[in-house]
TORBAMI-538436 format. One line per 8 residues: their letters; for each residue x, y, z of C-alpha. Coordinates in steps of 0.25 Angstrom, whole numbers. Layout:
a) X:Y:Z ~ ...
***
This chain:
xxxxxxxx) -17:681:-144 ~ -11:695:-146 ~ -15:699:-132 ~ -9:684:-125 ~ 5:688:-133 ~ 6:702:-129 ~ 2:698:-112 ~ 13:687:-113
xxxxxxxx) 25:698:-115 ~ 17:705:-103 ~ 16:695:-97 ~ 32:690:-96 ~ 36:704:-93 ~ 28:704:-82 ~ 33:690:-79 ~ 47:696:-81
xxxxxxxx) 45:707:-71 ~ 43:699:-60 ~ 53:691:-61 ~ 63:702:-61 ~ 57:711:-51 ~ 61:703:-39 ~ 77:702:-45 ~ 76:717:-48
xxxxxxxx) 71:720:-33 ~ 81:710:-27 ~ 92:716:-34 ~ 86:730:-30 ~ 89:727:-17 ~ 102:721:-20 ~ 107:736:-24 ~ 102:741:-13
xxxxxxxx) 109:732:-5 ~ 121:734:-11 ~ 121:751:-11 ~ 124:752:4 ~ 136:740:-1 ~ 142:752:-12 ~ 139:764:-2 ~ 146:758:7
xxxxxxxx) 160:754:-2 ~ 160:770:-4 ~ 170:778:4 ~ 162:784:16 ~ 164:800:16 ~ 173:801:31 ~ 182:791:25 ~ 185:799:12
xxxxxxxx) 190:810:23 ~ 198:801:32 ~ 210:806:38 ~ 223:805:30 ~ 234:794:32 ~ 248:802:32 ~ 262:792:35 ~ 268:793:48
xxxxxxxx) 261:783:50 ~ 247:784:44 ~ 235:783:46 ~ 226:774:39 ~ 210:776:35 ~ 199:766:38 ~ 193:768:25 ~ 199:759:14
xxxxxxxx) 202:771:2 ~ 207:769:-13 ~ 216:782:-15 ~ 228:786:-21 ~ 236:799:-14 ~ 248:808:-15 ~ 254:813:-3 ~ 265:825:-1
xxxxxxxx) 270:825:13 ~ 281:834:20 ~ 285:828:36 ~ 296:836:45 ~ 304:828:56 ~ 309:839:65 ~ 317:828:71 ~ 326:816:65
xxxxxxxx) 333:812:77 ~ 327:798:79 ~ 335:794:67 ~ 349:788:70 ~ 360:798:66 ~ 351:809:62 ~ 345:821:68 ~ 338:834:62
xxxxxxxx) 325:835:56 ~ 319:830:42 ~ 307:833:32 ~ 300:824:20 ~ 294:827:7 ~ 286:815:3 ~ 277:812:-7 ~ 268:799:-10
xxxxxxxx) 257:791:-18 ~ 249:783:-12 ~ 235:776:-11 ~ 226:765:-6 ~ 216:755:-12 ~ 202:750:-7 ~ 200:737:-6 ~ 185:729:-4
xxxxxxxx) 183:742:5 ~ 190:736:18 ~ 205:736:13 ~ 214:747:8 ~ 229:747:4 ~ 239:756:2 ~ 250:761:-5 ~ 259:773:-5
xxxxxxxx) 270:775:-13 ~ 281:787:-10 ~ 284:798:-20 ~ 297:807:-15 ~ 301:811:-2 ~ 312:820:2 ~ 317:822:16 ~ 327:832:21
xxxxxxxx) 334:831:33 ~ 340:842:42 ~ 351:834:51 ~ 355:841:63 ~ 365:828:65 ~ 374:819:54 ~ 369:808:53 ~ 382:800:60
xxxxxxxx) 391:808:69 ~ 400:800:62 ~ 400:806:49 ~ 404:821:47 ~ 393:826:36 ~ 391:840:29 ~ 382:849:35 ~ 375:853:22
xxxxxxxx) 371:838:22 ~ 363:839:36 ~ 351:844:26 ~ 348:834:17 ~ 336:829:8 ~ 334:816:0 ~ 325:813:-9 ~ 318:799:-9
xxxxxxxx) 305:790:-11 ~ 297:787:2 ~ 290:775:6 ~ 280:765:2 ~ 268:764:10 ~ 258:752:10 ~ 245:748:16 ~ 233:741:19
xxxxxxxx) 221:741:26 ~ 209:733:30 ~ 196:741:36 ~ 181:740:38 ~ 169:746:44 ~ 166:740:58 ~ 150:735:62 ~ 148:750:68
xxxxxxxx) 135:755:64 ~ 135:769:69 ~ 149:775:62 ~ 158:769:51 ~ 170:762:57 ~ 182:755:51 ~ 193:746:56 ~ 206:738:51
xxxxxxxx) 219:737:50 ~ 229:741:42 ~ 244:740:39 ~ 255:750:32 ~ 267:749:27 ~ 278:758:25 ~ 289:752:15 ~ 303:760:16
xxxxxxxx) 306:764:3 ~ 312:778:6 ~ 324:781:2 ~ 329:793:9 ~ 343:795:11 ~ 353:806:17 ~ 367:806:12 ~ 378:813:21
xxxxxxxx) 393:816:17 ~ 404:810:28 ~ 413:822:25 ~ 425:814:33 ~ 426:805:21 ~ 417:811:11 ~ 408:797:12 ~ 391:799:10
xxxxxxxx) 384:793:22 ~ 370:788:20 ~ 358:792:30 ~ 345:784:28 ~ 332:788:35 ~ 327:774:42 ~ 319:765:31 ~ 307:760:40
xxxxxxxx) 295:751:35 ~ 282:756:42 ~ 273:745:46 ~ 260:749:51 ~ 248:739:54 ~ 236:747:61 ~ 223:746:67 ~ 212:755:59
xxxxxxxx) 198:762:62 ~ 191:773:58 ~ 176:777:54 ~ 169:790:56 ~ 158:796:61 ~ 151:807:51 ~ 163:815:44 ~ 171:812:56
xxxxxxxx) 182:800:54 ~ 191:793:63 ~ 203:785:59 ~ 210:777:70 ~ 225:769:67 ~ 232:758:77 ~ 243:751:74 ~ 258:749:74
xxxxxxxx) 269:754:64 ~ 282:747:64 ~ 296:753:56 ~ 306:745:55 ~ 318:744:44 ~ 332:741:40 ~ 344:746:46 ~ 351:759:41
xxxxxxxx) 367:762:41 ~ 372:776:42 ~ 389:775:39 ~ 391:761:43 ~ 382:765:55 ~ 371:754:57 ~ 357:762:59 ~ 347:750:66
xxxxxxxx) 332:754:61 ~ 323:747:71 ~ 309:744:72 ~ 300:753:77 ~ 286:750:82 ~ 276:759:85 ~ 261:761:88 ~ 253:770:78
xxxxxxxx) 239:777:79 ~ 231:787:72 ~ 218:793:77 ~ 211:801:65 ~ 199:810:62 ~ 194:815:50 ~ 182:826:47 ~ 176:828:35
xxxxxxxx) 172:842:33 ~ 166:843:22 ~ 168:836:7 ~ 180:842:3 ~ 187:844:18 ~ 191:836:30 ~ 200:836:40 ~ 207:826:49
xxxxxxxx) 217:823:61 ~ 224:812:66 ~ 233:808:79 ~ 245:798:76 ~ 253:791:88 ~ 265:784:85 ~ 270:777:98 ~ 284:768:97
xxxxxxxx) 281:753:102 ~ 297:751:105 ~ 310:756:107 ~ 322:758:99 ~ 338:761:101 ~ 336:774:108 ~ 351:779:100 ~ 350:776:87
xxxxxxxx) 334:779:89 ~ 334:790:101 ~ 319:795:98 ~ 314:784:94 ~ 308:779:106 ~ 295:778:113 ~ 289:787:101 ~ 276:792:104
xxxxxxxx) 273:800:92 ~ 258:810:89 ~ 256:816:76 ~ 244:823:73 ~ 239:824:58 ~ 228:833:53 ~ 223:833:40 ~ 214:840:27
xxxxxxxx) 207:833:18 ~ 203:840:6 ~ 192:830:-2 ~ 189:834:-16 ~ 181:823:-22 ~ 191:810:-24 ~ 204:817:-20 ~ 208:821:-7
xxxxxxxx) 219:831:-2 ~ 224:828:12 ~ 234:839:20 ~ 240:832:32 ~ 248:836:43 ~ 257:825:50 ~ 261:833:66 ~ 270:825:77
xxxxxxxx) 265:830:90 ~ 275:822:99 ~ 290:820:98 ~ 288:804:95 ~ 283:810:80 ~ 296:813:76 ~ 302:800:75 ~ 289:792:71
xxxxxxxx) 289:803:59 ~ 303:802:57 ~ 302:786:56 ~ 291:787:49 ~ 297:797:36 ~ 283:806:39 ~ 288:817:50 ~ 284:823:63
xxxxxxxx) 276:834:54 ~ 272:832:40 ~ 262:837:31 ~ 254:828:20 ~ 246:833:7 ~ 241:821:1 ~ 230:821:-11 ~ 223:807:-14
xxxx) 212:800:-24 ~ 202:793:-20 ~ 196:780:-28 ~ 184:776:-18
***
């Protein structure tokens, strides 16, 4: 009777083994399945050391990111003469904090928020003809905030088996909320006359793909950008802002050195869809505007230190910088977290 008790305990665990080895092996191979599932939600290593967005416009990734960065830029405009009434050339100090968020790894969206930015202009013209101003006031800089810039993406690999590939569309949009303003004394009445620079929304929907073969990725952008905005008055004199339309393209490349280095470059076309009043708006026609941007990247674990330079190769870059509040040359440090 003793030995009968003491095979029945035996004998149920054995019992009990069985029944449980087949869930075990199943949910064995359920983990297994699902490893390649959490591999693959893991940001792969050439997206980590895609080229930088910088404004003007800018370039967007394939790779949907959660972020947050600071930028510091300084941009030159040897240029201002496709603005009405004004002539001379300009330079902007901007700061900003922005960042995106991931979402079910095909969507990302986007918001930058401005700091400061000063911009001093040196006019080589009053603004009016009209008004008889100080020359001390021909050198001017005014303090401001910039402008609020939102975003959002959708993107996802493409059934190509022998390299990563991804395509989407995105769209961008650049709120006006600058408030830079330049004061001038009308020392034939001792009145202040106030000059605005033109307050443009951006709208920017695009065409996106980009993957990479080994270290080496490719970023590809196609799509319009429309500004438009309100009308401006300078004295009593009505200023029309019109809307512009243009074509926009970036063709990027990216290289990963090593873990802690990469370098990257990128061609952007700007091309004018239509025309505008060729007197209040002289330069501001058939724009066919080339920048080249190269870059560093500086990779020490989560953060990421950028260094770009921004460099119009064609006359057209001066007035599409100048619209744009980004410059015909400008430089870009830019520090950001990552939280993939």
């Amino acid at each position: 009777m003793n030995n009968g008790r003491r095979r029945c305990p035996r004998a149920a665990l054995l019992l009990l083994v069985s029944l449980l080895a087949p869930v075990a092996a199943a949910r064995a191979d359920e983990s297994e399945e699902e490893a390649p599932a959490d591999d693959d939600d893991v940001i792969p290593t050439w997206a980590e050391a895609a080229p930088p967005g910088v404004d003007a416009p800018q370039l967007r990734n394939v790779e949907p990111r959660t972020r947050v960065y600071l930028d510091g830029t300084i941009a030159q405009t040897p240029d201002l003469s496709s603005l009405p009434y004004i002539g001379g050339k300009g330079r902007n100090l901007r700061g900003a904090l922005g960042g995106s968020v991931r979402w079910r790894r095909v969507f990302q969206f986007d918001l930058e928020l401005p700091a400061a930015q000063a911009t001093t202009l040196d006019l080589q013209m009053m603004p009016n003809p009209a008004i008889l101003i100080d020359a001390s006031e021909l050198h001017q800089t005014a303090l401001s905030i910039g402008d609020v810039r939102l975003g959002a993406q959708w993107t996802d690999l493409l059934p190509i088996e022998s390299i990563p590939v991804r395509a989407g569309f995105g769209l961008r949009v650049r709120v006006p909320t600058h408030t830079t303003t330049f004061q001038f004394t009308n020392l034939n009445d001792g009145s202040l006359n106030t000059y605005a620079l033109p307050y443009y929304v951006h709208v920017e929907p695009t065409f996106l793909i980009g993957g990479a073969i080994g270290d080496l990725s490719f970023v590809m952008n196609q799509g319009a950008l429309l500004l438009t905005g309100p009308d401006g008055e300078l004295d009593g004199i009505p200023i029309v802002v019109p809307n512009i339309y243009f074509w926009d393209a970036h063709y990027a490349v990216a290289y990963r050195l090593a873990k802690v280095l990469a370098l990257s470059f990128e061609v952007n076309t700007t091309f004018q869809l239509n025309g505008l009043d060729p007197v209040m708006f002289p330069k501001v026609n058939h724009v066919r505007a080339v920048s080249l941007i190269p870059a560093v990247q500086i990779h020490l674990g989560r953060y990421r230190i950028d260094a770009v330079a921004r460099v119009g190769v064609t006359r057209g870059a001066d007035p599409v910088g100048l619209l744009g509040f980004s410059g015909t040359r400008s430089a870009i440090l830019r520090l950001s977290r990552s939280f993939d």
